[in-house]
N, C-alpha and C positions, 0 to 999 in steps of 0.2 A: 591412513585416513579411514573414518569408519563409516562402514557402507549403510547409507540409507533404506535401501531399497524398498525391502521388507518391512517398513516405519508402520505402516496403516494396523499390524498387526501385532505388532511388537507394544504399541502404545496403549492396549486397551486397559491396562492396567493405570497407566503413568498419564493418559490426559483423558479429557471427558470433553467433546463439542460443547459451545457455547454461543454458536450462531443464533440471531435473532430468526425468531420461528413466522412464516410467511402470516400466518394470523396477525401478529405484530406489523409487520411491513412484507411488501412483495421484497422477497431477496434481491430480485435484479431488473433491470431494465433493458427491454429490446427496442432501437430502432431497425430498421430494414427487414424488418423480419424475411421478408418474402424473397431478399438475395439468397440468402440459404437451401431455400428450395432445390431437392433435387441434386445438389452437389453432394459426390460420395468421396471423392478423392481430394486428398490436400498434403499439402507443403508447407511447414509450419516455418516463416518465414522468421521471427523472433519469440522468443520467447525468455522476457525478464524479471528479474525479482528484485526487487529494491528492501533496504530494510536503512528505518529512521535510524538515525543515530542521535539527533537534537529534536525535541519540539519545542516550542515557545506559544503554550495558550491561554489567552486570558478573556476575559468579557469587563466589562462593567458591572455593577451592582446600583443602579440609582434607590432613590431616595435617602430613610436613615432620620436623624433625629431631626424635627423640626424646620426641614427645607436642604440639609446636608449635601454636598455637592455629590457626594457618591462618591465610590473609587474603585479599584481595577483589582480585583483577583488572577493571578497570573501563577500558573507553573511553567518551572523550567524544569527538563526530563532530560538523564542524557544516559545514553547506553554504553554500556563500558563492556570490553573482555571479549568481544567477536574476531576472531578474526576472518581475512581473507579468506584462507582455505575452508573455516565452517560457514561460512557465505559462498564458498563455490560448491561444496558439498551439499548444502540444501538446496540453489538451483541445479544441479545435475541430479537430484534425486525426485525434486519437482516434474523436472523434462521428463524423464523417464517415465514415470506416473501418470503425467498429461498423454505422453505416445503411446502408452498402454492402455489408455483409458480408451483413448481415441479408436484404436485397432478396436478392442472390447466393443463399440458402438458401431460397430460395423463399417469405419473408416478405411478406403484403405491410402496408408501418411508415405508418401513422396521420401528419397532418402534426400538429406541433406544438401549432396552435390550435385543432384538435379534441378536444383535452384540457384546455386550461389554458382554454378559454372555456365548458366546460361548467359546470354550474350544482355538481356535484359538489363542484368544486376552490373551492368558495370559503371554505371554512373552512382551505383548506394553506395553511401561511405560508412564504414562501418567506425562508432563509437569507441572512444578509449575505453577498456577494461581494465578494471571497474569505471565505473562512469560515477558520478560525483553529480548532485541537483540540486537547488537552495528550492524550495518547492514554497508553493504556497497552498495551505491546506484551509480548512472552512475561515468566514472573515474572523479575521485579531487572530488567527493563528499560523504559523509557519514553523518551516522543520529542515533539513539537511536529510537527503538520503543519496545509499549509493549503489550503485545496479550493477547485476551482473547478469550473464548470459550464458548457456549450458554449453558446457565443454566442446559439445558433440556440435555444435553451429558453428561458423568459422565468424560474423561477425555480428554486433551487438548493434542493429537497429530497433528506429523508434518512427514511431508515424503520430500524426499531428492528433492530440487526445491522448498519449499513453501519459503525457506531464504537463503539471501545470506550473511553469516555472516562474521563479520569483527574481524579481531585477532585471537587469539587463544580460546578464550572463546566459540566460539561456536563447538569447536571439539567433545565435549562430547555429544551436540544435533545434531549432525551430525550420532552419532554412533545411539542415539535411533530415529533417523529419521528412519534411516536403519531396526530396529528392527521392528518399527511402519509400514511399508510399505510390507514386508512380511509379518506380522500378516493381515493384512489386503487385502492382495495378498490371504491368504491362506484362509481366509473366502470365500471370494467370490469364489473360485472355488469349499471348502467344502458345502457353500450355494445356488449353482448355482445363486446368483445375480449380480448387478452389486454393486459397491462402491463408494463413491463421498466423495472425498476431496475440501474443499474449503478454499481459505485462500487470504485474503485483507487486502492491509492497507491503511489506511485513511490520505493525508496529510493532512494538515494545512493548507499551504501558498501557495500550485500550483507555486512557483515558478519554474523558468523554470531552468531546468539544463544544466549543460553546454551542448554547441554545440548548444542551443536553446538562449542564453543570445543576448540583443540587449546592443551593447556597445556606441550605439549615445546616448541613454538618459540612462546607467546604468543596473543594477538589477532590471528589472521589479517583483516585491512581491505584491499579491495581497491576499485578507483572503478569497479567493472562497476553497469550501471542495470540496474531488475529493479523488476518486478511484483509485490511481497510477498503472499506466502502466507498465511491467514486473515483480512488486512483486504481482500482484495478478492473479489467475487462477485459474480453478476447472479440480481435474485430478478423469476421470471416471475408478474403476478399474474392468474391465470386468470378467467374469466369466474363462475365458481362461487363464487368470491372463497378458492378455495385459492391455496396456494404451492408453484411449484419453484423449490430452490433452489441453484446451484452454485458451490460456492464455490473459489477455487484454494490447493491445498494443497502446492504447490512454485511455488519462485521461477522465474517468469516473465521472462529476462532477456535480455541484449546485452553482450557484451564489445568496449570502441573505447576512442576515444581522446576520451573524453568531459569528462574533469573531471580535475584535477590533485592528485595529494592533497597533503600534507605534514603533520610531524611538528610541530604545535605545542604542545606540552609544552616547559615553558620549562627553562633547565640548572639551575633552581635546584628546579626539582618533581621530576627527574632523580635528581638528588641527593640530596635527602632521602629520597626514597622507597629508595632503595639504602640509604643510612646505616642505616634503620630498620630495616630487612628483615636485613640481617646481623645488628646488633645484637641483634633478636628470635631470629637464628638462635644465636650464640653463648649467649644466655640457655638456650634451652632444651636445647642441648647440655648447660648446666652443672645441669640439672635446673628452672631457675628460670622460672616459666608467663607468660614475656612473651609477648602475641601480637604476630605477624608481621604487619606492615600492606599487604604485596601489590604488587599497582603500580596505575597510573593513567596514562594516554595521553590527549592530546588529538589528536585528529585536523581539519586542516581540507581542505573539498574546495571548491576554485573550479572551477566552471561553466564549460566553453570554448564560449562564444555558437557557435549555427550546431550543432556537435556534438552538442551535449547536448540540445537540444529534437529533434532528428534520433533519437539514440539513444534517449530518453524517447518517443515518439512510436510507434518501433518494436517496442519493449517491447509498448508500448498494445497495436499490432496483433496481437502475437502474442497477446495474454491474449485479447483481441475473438475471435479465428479458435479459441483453444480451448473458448474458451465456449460460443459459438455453437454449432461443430459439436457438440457435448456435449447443447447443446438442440434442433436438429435431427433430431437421435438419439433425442430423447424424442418427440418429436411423431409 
């Protein structure tokens, strides 16, 4: 397996930051700020990476010729060629990253089994690995990811905010978010330290979601890795058993040569989508309320091994170094 470690340095060549620049939008957002106060020491209680494998997003486009019902622009994205072990390879090279950064900031980070063997944690149940979530990402859009948790932890918890789950499938991680988050509540004030949850996921395709779509040339999709904005965030949990919380609120990313995309829309969905779309346009021309049915794209991105856990990896460190200092800052 090939060792991450040294990514940050290795990659100056092969990717270039692409995060939105705080002039643009603040990167991230603090509640609680004022629990972080003063806490030096911690025990990083999870820390997970998720990475999309499906999105489904689409908007609307109203108006069009004449009164035109409108119709629905929709990409389908799916990620191909990951495997498990380069998904446990980049969270283990994340963690590491995050624990060093953390030490670097003048932390000093709790070993592993000084948490998960306290008498606290015996009611957190920890999550099948990989963990598996139908998520629900900005409105009209949703996505399938799947989480994993760094080697060095022995189990893979979530507290209430690391997901936003779509259906009913995730009511049951819902309840042991709940359990996870008082066990972990209850340590930190039976330990006097602080707690650190962290939780990311990785897209794919940075495509833009709705509200952000440009409808003059389409579905802009591009194969840049990024740190998604509102699903990821590190929640500090203080020894009082309050919460700081920051979350990142611009995509945290890497542009390389990481995954390949291609247009898999077949010539026959092409087609009909076209035939419809005119046909609905001449209706309404002639006054007659067909609606216009839009388009629809599939996209698929194959994973270039070696690159992609590289670039995914790098991402990581950027989000880890923005966090951090952010919580630093509070302290």
């Amino acid at each position: 397996m090939k060792i991450l470690l040294p990514v940050v340095a290795a990659l100056a060549m092969l990717a270039c930051p692409v995060a939105a620049t705080a002039a643009d939008k603040d990167p991230v957002k603090i509640s609680g700020a004022s629990a972080a106060k003063g806490v030096t020491t911690v025990a990083v209680g999870a820390f997970n990476v998720g990475f999309i494998f499906e999105s489904i997003d689409q908007t609307k486009k109203t108006g069009g010729l004449m009164g035109a019902f409108g119709g629905t622009t929709k990409a389908q994205s799916e990620l191909v060629g990951v495997t498990p072990e380069m998904m446990q390879a980049i969270t283990d090279a994340a963690y590491a990253d995050f624990v060093s950064q953390l030490s670097a900031q003048g932390y000093s980070v709790q070993p592993a089994a000084d948490l998960f063997g306290h008498a606290a944690m015996a009611r957190a149940k920890s999550q099948k690995v990989p963990l598996d979530i139908n998520i629900a990402l900005e409105k009209g859009s949703k996505g399938k990811a799947t989480y994993f948790k760094p080697s060095a932890l022995p189990s893979l918890l979530m507290i209430p905010g690391d997901f936003t789950g779509s259906g009913m499938s995730s009511m049951g991680l819902n309840m042991s978010a709940g359990q996870a988050s008082m066990a972990l509540s209850n340590y930190a004030r039976q330990a006097g330290v602080g707690v650190i949850d962290v939780v990311y996921l990785i897209d794919f395709s940075e495509q833009k979601r709705p509200g952000f779509f440009s409808f003059g040339g389409g579905i802009n999709v591009n194969s840049g890795l990024s740190v998604a904005p509102d699903f990821s965030r590190m929640t500090l949990i203080a020894p009082n058993g309050k919460q700081s919380v920051i979350t990142v609120k611009a995509p945290v990313g890497v542009e390389g040569d990481f995954i390949e995309k291609s247009d898999a829309s077949t010539g026959t969905e092409k087609t009909v989508q076209s035939a419809a779309n005119v046909a609905g346009g001449f209706a309404a021309a002639a006054g007659i309320g067909l609606p216009r049915f839009g388009k629809t794209r599939k996209f698929e991105f194959a994973a270039k091994p070696g690159n992609y856990e590289e670039g995914a990896a790098k991402a990581a460190s950027l989000a880890n170094a923005l966090l951090i200092g952010r919580l630093g800052a509070l302290r």
